[in-house]
C-alpha positions as CSV (number, residue, x, y, z in Angstrom):
1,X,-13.0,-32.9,43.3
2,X,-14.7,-30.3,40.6
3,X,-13.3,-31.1,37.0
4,X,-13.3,-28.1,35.4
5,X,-14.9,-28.2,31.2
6,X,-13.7,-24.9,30.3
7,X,-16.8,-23.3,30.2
8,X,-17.9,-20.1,32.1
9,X,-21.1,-20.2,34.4
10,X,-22.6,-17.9,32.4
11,X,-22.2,-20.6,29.2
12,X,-19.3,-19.4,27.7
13,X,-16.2,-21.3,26.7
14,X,-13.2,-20.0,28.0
15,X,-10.9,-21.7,25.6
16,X,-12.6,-20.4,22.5
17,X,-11.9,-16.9,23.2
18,X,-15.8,-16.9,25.3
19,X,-17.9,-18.0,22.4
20,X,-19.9,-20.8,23.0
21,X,-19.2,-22.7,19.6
22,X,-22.3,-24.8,19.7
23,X,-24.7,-21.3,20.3
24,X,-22.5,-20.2,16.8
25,X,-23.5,-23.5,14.8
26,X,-27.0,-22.8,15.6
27,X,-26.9,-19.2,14.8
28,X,-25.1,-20.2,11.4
29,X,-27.9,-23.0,11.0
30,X,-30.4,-20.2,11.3
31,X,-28.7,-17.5,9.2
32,X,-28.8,-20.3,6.3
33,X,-32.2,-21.1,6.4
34,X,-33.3,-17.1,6.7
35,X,-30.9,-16.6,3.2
36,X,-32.6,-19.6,1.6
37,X,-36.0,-18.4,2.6
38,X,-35.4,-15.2,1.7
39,X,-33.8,-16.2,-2.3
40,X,-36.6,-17.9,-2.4
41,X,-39.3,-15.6,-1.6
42,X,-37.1,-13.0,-4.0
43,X,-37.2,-15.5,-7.0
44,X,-40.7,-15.3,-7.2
45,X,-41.0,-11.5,-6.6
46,X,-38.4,-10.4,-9.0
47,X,-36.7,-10.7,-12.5
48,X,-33.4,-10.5,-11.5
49,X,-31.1,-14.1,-10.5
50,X,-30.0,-15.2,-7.5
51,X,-26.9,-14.0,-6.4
52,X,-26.2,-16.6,-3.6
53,X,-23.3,-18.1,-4.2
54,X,-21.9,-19.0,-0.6
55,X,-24.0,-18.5,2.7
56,X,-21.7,-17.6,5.6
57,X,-22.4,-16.2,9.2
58,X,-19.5,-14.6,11.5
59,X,-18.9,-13.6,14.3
60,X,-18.4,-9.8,15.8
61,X,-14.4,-10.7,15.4
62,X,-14.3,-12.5,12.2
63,X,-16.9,-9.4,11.1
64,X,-14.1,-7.3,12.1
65,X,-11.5,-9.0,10.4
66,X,-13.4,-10.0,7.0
67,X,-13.9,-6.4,6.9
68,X,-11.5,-4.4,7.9
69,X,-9.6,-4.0,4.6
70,X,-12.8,-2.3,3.3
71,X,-13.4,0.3,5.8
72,X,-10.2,1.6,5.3
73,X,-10.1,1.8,2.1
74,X,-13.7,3.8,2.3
75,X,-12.5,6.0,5.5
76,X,-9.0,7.0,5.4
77,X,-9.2,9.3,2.4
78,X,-12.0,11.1,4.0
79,X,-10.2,10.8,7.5
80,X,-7.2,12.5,5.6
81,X,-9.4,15.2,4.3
82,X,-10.8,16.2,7.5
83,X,-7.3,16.5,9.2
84,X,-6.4,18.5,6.8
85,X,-9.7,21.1,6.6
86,X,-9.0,21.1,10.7
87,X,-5.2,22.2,10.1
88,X,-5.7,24.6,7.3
89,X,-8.6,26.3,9.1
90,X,-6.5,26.8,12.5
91,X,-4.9,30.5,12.5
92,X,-1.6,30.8,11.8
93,X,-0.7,31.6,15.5
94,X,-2.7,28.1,16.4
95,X,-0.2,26.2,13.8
96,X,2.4,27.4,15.0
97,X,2.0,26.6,18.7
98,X,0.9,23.1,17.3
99,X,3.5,22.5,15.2
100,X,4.7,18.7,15.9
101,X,0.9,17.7,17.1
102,X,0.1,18.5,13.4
103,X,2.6,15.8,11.9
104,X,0.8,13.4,14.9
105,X,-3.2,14.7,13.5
106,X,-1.8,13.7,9.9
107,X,-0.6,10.4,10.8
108,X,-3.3,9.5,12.9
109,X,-5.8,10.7,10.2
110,X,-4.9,8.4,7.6
């Protein structure tokens, strides 16, 4: 009988969503050392203090989710503008014939 450990044969683990959580340890294990090395090697190179307060490392997801908040804030003004350059530089004829799909471009623009 096979008992099955949750992991992938290509080394992932299933029940963690596919990330191997010991390959993330050692990743944050390296990420650490390169920020220490690299305060360090700035301390003696520049005036300024160090800045590191916390040293974390993520993953794509938690990337995504630590994040997030700040992209939108950054692109949906801009994502409105363009939607609404696009829509007033359609002819009149064009906005017409697009009517609804322009209240869809708006929402969907920011």
């Amino acid at each position: 009988m096979v008992r099955s450990t949750g992991t992938s044969p290509a080394g992932r683990d299933l029940r963690t969503g596919g990330r191997a959580p010991q390959r993330h340890v050692r990743r944050t294990a390296a990420v650490s050392e390169a920020v220490k090395l690299a305060d360090l090697w700035l301390d003696g190179v520049t005036d300024l203090p160090s800045g590191v307060t916390t040293i974390e490392s993520w993953t794509r997801v938690e990337w995504i989710e630590k994040t997030l908040a700040v992209w939108s804030t950054l692109c949906d003004p801009l994502a409105a503008r363009v939607v609404g350059a696009m829509s007033a530089s359609l002819p009149e004829e064009m906005r017409a014939q697009a009517g609804p799909m322009a209240g869809v471009m708006s929402q969907v623009g920011g």
